[in-house]
C-alpha positions as CSV (number, residue, x, y, z in Angstrom):
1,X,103.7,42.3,97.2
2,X,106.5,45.0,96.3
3,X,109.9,44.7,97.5
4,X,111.9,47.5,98.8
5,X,115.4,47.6,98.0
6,X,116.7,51.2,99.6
7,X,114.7,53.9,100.7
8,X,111.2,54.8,102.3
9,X,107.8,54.5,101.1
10,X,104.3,55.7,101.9
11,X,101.4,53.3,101.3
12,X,97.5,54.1,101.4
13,X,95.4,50.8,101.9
14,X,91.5,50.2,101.6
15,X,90.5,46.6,102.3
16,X,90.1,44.5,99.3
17,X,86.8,42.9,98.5
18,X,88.4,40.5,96.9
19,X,90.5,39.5,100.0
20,X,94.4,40.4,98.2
21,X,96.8,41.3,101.0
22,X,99.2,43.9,100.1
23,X,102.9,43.7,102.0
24,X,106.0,45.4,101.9
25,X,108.9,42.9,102.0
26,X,112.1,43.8,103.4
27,X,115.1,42.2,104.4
28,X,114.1,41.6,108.0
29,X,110.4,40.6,107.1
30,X,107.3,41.7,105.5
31,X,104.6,44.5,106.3
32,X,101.0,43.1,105.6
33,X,98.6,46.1,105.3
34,X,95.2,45.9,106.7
35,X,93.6,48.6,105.1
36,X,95.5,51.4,106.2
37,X,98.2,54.4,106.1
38,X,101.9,53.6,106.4
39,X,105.4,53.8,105.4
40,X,108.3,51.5,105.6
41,X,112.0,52.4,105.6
42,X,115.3,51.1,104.8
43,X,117.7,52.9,107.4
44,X,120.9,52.8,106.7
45,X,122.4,50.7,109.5
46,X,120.2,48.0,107.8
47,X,116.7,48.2,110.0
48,X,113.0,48.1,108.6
49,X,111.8,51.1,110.3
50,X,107.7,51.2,110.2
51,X,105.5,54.0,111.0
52,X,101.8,53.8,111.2
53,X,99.3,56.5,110.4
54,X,95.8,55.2,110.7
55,X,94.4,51.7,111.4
56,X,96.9,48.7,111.9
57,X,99.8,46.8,109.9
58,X,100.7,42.9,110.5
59,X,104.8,42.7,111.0
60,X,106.0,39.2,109.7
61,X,109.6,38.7,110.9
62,X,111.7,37.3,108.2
63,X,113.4,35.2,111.1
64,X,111.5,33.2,114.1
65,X,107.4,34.0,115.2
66,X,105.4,37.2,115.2
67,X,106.8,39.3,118.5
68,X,103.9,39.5,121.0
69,X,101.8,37.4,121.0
70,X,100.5,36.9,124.6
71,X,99.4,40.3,124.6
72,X,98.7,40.9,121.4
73,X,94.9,40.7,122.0
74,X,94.8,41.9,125.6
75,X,92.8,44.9,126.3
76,X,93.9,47.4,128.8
77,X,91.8,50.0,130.7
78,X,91.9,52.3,133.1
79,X,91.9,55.4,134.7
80,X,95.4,57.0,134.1
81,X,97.1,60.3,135.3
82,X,97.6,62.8,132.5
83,X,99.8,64.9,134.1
84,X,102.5,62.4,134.5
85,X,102.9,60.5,132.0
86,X,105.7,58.2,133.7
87,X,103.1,57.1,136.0
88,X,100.0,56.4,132.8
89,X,102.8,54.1,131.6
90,X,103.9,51.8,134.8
91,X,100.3,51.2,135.8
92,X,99.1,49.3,133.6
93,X,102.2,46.8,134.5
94,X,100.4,46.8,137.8
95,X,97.5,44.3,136.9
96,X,98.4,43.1,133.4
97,X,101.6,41.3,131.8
98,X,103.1,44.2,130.5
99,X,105.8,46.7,130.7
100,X,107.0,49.5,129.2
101,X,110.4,50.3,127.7
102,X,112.1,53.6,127.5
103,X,114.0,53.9,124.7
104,X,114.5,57.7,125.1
105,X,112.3,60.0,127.0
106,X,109.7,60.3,124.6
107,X,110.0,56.8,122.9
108,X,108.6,54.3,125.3
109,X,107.0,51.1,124.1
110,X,104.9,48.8,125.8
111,X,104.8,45.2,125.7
112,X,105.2,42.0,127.5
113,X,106.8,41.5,130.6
């Protein structure tokens, strides 16, 4: 486990074969790699920010459950317009219990409804 204090750091996982998980513990929680690319950072209003290169990270709020996890295993597909991307992101809202979230035009997260 390392602790970060203040600033941003890149990590580069492989799976261990003896089964050690390696996280990144912050204030708000910890970052549980499972084999893969990623960086944590401290911003400076005081949020974890994480970004994810390849593969997948657990997030482990310091405070309350894991977010989403009604849909965390729910598989989506479909056939989605490419050319409007507005549209690729309401549809699957249309048959699943999800939604997405603009945060700014080009940040938009999905999740549950």
């Amino acid at each position: 486990m390392l602790r970060l204090h203040a600033g941003r750091i890149f990590v580069a996982t492989h799976p261990d074969p003896l089964g050690r998980p390696f996280s990144v513990e912050t204030p708000q929680g910890r970052v549980l790699a499972l084999g893969t690319r990623f960086s944590v950072q401290l911003a400076a209003d005081g949020t974890t920010r994480v970004a994810v290169m390849e593969a997948a990270v657990r997030l482990l709020p310091a405070h309350g459950e894991p977010r989403d996890p009604r849909v965390a295993g729910l598989r989506v597909s479909g056939a989605f317009p490419l050319d409007d991307t507005d549209r690729a992101l309401a549809a699957p809202a249309q048959g699943f219990p999800v939604q997405a979230r603009y945060r700014t035009r080009f940040w938009v997260d999905v999740g549950p409804r």
